[in-house]
C-alpha positions as CSV (number, residue, x, y, z in Angstrom):
1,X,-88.2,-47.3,-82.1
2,X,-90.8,-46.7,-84.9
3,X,-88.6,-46.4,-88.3
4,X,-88.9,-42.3,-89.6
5,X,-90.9,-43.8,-93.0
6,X,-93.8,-44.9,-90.9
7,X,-94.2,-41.7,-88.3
8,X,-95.7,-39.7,-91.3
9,X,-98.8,-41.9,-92.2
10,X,-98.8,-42.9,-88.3
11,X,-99.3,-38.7,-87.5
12,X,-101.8,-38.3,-90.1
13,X,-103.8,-41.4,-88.9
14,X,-104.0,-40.6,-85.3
15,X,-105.4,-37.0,-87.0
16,X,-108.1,-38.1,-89.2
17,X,-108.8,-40.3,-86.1
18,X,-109.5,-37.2,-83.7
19,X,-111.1,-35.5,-86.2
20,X,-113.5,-38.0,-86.5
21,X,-114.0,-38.4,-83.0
22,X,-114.3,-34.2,-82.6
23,X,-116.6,-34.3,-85.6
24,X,-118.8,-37.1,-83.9
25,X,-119.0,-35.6,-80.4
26,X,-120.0,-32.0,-82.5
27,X,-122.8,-33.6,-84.3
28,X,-123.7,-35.7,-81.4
29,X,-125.0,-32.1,-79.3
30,X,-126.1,-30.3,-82.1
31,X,-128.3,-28.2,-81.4
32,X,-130.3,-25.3,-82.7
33,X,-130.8,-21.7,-81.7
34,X,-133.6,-22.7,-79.5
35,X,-132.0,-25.7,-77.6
36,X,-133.4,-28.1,-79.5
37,X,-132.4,-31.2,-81.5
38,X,-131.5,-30.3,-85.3
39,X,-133.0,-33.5,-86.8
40,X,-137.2,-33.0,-86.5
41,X,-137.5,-36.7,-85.7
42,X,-135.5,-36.6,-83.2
43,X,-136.9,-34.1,-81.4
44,X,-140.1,-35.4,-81.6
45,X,-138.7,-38.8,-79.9
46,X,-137.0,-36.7,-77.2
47,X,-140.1,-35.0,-76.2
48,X,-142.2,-37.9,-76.4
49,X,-139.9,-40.1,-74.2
50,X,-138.7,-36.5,-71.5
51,X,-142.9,-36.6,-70.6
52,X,-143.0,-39.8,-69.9
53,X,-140.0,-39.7,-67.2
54,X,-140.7,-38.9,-64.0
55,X,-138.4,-36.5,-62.6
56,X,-136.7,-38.2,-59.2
57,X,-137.1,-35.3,-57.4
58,X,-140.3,-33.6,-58.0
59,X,-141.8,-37.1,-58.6
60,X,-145.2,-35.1,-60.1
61,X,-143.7,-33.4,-63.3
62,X,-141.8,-35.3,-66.0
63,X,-138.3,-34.3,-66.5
64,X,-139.5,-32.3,-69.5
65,X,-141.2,-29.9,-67.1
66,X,-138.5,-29.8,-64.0
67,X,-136.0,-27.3,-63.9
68,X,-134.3,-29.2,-61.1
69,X,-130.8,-30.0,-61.9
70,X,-131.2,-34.5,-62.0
71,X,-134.0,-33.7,-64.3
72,X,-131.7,-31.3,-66.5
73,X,-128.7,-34.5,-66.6
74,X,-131.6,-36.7,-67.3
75,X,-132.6,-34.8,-70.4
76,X,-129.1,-34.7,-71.6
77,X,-128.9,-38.2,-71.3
78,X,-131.2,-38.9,-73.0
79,X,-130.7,-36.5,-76.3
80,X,-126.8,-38.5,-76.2
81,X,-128.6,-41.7,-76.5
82,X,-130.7,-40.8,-79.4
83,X,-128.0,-39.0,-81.5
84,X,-126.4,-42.3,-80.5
85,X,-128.9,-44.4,-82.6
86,X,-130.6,-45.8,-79.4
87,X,-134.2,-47.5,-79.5
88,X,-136.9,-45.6,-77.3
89,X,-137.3,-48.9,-75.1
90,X,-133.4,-49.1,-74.9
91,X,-133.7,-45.5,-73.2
92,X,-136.2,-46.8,-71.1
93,X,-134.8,-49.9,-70.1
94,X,-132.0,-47.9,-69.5
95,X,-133.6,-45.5,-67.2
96,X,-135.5,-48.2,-65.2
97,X,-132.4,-50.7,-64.9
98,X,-131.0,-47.4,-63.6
99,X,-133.6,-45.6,-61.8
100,X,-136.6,-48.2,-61.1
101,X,-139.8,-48.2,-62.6
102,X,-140.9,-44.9,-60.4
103,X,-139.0,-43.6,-63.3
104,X,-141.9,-44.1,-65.6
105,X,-145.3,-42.2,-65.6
106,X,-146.8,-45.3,-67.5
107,X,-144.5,-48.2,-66.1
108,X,-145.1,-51.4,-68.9
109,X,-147.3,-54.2,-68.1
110,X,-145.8,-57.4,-65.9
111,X,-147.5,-59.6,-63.2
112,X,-146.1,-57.0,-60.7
113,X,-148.4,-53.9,-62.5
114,X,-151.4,-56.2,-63.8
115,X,-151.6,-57.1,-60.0
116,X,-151.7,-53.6,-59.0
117,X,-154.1,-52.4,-61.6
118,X,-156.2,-55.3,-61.0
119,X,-156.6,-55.5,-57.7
120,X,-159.1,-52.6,-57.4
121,X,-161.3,-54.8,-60.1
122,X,-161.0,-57.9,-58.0
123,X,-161.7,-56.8,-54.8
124,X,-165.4,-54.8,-56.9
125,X,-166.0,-58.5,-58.4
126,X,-165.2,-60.0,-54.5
127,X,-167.6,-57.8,-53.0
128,X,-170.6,-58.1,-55.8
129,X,-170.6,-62.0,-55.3
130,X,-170.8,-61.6,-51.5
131,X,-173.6,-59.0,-51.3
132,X,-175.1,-61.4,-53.8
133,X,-174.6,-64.1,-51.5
134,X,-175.4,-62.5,-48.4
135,X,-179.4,-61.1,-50.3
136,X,-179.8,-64.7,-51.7
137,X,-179.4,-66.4,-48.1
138,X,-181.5,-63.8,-46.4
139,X,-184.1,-64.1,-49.0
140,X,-184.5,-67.8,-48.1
141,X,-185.3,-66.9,-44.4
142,X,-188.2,-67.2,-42.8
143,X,-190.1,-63.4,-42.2
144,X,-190.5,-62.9,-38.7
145,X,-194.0,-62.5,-37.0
């Protein structure tokens, strides 16, 4: 049993505790009359990293533009994780450990993307050399009578 001298200072600790945590949570989806974040920076942030999310559903607008309800969540999410001090490439890597790089609009570079992106390239450089091949061997022929 917890002596009566320390229930007192135990009450007002467990208080000020909630408080703090009810003050934290308050701050933490503040937002103004138009829906958006109070801190300008923030906002800013938000927007810039809600365009370059794909929405899951639509998979042709970013979740800034969906109205669909994963895009809404999504959106949320992601004004939580920057009132919670959270990097912009912590949000992504969050989103694509969670979602998979279809997530992204602009997915970052890796062997996987370079691959992708250069392919089209390689095959263009593959086809110059043989046509350059092909008109240098028939140039060497003998013309026909």
């Amino acid at each position: 049993m917890i002596p009566r001298a320390c229930v007192w200072p135990l009450g007002i600790a467990l208080l000020l505790a909630a408080l703090g945590a009810l003050a934290q949570t308050e701050s933490a989806t503040r937002l103004d009359a138009n829906g958006q974040l109070e801190d300008p920076t923030l906002q800013v942030r938000f927007e810039r990293i809600t365009k370059e999310l794909r929405c899951l559903v639509c998979q042709n607008e970013s979740i800034a533009d969906s109205n669909v309800e994963l895009a809404s969540d999504l959106r949320r999410q992601v004004r939580e994780m920057l009132v919670a001090g959270k990097s912009d490439d912590a949000i992504f890597k969050f989103m694509t450990d969670r979602y998979g790089e279809f997530v992204r609009f602009g997915p970052p570079l890796s062997a996987k993307t370079l691959l992708i992106w250069g392919a089209p390239f390689i095959a263009l450089l593959l086809g110059v050399v043989i046509i350059y091949r092909v008109a240098r061997n028939r140039s060497r022929m003998p013309l026909d009578e």
